[in-house]
C-alpha atoms as one frame of an Amber mdcrd trajectory, in Angstrom:
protein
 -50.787  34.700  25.559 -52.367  36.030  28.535 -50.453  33.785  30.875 -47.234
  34.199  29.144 -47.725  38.148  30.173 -48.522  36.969  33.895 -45.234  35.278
  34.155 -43.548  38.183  32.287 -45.234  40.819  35.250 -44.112  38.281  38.432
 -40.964  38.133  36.826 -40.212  41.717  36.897 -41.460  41.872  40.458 -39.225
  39.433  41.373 -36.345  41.066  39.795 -37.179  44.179  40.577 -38.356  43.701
  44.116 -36.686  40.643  45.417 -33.496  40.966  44.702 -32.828  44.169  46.266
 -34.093  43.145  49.506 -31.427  40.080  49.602 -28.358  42.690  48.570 -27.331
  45.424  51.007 -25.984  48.778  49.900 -23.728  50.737  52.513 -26.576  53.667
  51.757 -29.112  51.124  53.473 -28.119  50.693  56.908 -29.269  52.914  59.063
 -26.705  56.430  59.754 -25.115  56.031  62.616 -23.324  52.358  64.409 -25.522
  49.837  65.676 -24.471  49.247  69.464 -22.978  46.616  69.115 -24.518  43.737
  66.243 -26.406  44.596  63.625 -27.477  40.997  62.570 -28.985  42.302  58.846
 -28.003  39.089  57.394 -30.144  37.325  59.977 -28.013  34.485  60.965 -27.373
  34.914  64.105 -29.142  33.874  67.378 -31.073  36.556  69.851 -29.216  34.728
  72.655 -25.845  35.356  70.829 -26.600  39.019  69.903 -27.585  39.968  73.669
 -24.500  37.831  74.930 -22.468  39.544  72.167 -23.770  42.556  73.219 -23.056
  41.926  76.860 -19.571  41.653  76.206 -18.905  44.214  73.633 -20.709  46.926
  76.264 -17.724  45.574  79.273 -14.841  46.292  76.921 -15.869  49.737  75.784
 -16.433  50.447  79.223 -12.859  48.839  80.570 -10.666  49.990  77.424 -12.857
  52.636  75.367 -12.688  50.738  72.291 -15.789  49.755  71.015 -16.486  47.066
  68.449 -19.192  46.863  66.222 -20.354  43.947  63.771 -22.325  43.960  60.811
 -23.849  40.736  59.356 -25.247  40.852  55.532 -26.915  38.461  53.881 -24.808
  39.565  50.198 -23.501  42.350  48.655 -23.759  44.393  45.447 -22.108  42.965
  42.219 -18.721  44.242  42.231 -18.579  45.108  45.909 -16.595  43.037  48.725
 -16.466  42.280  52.155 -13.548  44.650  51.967 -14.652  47.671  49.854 -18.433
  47.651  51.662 -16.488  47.309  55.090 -13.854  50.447  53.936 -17.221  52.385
  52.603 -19.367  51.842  56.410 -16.462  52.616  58.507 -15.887  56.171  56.947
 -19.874  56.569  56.538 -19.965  55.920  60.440 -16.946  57.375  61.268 -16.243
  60.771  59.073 -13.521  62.068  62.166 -11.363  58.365  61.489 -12.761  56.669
  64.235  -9.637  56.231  66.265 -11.246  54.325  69.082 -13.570  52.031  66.329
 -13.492  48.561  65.280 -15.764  47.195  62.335 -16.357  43.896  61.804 -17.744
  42.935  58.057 -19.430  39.503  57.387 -21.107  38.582  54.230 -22.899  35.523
  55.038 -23.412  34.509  50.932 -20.010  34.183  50.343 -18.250  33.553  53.719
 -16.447  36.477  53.886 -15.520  39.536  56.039 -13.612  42.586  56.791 -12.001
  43.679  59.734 -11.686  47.924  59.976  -9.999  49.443  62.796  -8.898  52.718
  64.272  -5.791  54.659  64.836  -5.679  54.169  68.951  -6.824  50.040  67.505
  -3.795  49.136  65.403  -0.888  49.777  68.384  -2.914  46.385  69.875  -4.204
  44.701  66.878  -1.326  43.776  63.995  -2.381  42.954  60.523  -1.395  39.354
  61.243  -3.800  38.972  64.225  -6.809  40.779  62.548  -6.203  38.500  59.400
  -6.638  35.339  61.396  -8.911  36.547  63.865 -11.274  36.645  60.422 -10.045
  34.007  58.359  -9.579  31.222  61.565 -11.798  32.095  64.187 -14.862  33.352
  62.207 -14.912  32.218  59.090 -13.677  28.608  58.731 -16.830  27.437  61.148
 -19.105  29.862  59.465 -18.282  28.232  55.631 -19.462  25.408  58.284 -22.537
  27.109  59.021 -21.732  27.478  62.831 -22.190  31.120  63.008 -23.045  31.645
  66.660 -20.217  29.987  67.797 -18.250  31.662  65.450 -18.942  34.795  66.573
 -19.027  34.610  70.038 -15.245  32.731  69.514 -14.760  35.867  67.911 -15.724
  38.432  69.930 -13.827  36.599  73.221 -10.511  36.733  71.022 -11.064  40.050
  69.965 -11.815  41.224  73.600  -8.645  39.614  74.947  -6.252  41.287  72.113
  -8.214  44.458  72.823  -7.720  44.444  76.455  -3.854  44.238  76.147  -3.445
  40.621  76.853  -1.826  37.532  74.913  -4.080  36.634  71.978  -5.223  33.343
  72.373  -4.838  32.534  68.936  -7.876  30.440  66.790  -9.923  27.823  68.591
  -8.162  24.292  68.383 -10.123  22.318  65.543 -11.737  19.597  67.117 -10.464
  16.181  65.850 -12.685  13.125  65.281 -10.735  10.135  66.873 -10.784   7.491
  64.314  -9.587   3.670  65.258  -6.217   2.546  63.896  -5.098   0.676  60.912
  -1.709  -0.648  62.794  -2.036  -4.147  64.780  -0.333  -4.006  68.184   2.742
  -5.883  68.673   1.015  -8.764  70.605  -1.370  -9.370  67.854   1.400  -9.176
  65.183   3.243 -11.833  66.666   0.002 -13.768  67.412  -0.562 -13.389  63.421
   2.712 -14.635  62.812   2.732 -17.611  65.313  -0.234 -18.814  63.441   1.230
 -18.355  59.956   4.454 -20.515  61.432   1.895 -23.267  62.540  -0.198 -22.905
  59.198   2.567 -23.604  56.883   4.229 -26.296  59.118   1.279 -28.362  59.166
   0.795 -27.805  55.441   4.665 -28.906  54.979   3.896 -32.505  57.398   0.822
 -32.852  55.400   2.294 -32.735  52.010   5.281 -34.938  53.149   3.134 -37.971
  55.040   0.084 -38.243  52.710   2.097 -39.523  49.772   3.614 -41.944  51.920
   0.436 -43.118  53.445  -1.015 -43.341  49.989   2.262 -45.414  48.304   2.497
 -47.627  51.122  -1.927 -48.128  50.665  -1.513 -48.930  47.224   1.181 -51.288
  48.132  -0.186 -53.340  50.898  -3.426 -54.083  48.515
């Protein structure tokens, strides 16, 4: 019985331990907005946070908006990308945040949030935050290309942000596969060789009877 209470204790320090340190409660991240990525989820590169960073720091500086993204790893039960993303941007931003974007991404379930601003929405319409979420950044990340994802992201963002045309979602790349249709040369080649197939089948059914009536005759 003494082992069975051993597993019984590691269990409730799993429990009890573990599994708060994979979900993230708005009340954990730190007070104030990370400038600009605050990779808690851990999935993204150093090299794409400081490049991230890099350009998130040149459009606050050129338009005044600033952005600000949030990975998590997963959420609460009950909670989503949405309602943690709703819950930040008023913890960060108690005066509304006019000039403030926030960018949700739950990496567990491949989800996010998009929160913006009153001075944001006059450049960014419901349909272009919707797909800059669902297309640019998170049909590669249910891929597991999150770095590129992002930094897609970001660019698109920036662009809309800055006043000019929105891109739109990154063309998906498209495997070239060979064809199942035979050219018109090779069609007709096919056919010529069917002709000569079943003519030669014809002559042969029509001259080796005769060659065999006129054997059996001559002996």
């Amino acid at each position: 019985m003494r082992w069975l209470w051993g597993l019984g204790l590691t269990l409730v320090l799993f429990l009890g331990q573990g599994l708060p340190a994979w979900a993230t409660a708005v009340s954990e991240l730190p007070a104030t907005a990370p400038q600009w990525v605050l990779d808690q989820g851990e999935v993204f590169s150093p090299s794409t946070v400081n490049e991230v960073n890099r350009r998130l720091t040149q459009l606050a500086q050129a338009t005044g908006l600033q952005v600000h993204v949030v990975s998590l790893r997963r959420l609460d039960y009950g909670e989503t990308a949405t309602s943690f993303g709703e819950k930040l941007f008023q913890r960060w931003f108690p005066d509304g945040g006019a000039n403030q974007v926030l960018l949700t991404l739950v990496a567990r379930t491949a989800t996010a949030d998009l929160q913006a601003g009153a001075a944001v929405l006059p450049l960014l319409s419901s349909e272009t935050a919707l797909s800059i979420t669902q297309d640019t950044l998170l049909k590669p990340v249910r891929n597991n290309i999150y770095n590129q994802a992002l930094l897609d992201t970001v660019e698109r963002l920036s662009l809309v942000l800055s006043g000019q045309p929105d891109p739109g979602p990154p063309p998906e790349e498209m495997e070239p596969t060979a064809g199942n249709f035979a050219t018109v040369a090779a069609t007709r080649q096919q056919k010529d060789w069917s002709t000569a197939v079943v003519i030669i089948l014809l002559i042969l059914a029509t001259v080796i009877p005769m060659v065999t009536y006129y054997w059996y005759v001559l002996r």
